[in-house]
C-alpha positions as CSV (number, residue, x, y, z in Angstrom):
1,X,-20.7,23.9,22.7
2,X,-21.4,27.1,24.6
3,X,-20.6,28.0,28.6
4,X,-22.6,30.9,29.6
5,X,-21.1,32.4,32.3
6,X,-23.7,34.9,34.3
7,X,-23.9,36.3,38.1
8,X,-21.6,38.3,40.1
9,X,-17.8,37.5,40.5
10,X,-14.7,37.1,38.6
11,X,-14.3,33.7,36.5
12,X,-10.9,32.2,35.9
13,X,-9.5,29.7,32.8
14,X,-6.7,27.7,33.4
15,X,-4.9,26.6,36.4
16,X,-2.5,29.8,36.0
17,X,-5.1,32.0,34.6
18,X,-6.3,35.0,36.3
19,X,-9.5,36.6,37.6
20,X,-11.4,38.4,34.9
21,X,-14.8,40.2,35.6
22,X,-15.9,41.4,32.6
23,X,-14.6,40.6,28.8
24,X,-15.9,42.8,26.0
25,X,-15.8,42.5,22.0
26,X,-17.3,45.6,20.5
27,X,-16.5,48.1,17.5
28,X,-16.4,52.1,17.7
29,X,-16.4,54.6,15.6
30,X,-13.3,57.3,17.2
31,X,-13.1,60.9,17.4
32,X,-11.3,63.8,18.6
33,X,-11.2,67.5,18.8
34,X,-8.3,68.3,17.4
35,X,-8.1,70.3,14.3
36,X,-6.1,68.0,12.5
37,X,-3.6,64.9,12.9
38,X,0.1,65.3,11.9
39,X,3.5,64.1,13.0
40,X,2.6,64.3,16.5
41,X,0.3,61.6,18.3
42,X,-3.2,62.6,18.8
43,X,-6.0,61.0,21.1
44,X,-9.3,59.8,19.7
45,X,-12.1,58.3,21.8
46,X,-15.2,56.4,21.9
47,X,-17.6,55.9,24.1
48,X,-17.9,51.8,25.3
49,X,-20.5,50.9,27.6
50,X,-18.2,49.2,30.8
51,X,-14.8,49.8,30.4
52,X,-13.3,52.0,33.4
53,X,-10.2,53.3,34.4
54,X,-7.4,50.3,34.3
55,X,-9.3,47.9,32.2
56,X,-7.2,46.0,29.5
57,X,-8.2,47.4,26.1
58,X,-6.9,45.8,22.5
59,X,-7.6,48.0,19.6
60,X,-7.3,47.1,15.5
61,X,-7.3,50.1,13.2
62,X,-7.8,48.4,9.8
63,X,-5.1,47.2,8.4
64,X,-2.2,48.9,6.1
65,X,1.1,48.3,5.6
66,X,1.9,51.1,3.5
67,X,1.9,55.4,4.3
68,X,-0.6,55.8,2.0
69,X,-2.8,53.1,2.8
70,X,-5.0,54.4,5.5
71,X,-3.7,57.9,4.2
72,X,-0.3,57.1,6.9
73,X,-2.6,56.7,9.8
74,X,-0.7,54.8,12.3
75,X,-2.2,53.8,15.9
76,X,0.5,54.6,18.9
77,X,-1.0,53.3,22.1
78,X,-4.7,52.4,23.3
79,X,-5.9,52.3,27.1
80,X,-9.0,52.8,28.8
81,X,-9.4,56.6,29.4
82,X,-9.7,58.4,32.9
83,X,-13.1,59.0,32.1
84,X,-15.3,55.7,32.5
85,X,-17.4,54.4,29.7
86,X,-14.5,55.4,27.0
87,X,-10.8,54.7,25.5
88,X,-8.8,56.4,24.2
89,X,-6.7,55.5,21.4
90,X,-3.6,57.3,20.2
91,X,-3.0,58.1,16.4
92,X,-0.6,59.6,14.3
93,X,0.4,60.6,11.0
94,X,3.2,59.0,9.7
95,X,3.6,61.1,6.7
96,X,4.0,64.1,9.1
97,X,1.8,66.0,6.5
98,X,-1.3,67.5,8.6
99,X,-4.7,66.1,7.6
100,X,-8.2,65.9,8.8
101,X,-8.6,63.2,6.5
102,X,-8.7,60.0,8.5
103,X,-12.2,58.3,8.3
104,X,-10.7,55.1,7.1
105,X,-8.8,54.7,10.2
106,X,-11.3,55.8,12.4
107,X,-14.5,53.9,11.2
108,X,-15.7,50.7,12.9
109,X,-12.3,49.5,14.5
110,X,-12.0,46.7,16.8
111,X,-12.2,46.6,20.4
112,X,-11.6,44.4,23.3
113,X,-11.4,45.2,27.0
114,X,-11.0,43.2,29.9
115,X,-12.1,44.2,33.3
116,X,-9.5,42.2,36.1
């Protein structure tokens, strides 16, 4: 079955669980303004309706195990950004070629942010 939880206030799972307040499964679509992505790490960011400053966020670039699967596109960190309603999400090349080639890596990834 189904437990819809609604209403104000924090809900807790377990007898050692803690407090969440909000818990979010979404997809994005991230960008940046840098010119292109090499060796170094770069941030992207989308735009998610909820998440603030010092929410949990879990990210999932598709999948690749080799350099020039997702053309060496490699994901460093992820973290909700300063700015509320986005995160941010770290990439890097690990080719260390330049590129501005990175759709694949970019397009529909997975997100999930919890607000406790």
């Amino acid at each position: 079955g189904t437990t819809v939880i609604s209403g104000a206030g924090a809900f807790t799972i377990g007898a050692n669980g803690g407090a969440v307040n909000e818990l979010k499964s979404t997809t994005c679509n991230l960008s940046t303004t840098a010119s292109s992505l090499a060796s170094s790490t770069v941030p992207f960011q989308c735009a998610i309706t909820g998440v603030a400053s010092g929410d949990q966020v879990y990210v999932t670039i598709p999948y690749s195990n080799s350099i020039t699967g997702l053309g060496g596109i490699a994901m460093d960190y992820a973290k909700a950004s300063s700015t509320a309603g986005y995160i941010e999400v770290g990439l890097y090349n690990r080719s260390g070629a330049a590129t501005t080639s990175y759709a694949l890596a970019t397009t529909s990834v997975q997100v999930l942010y919890i607000d406790n």
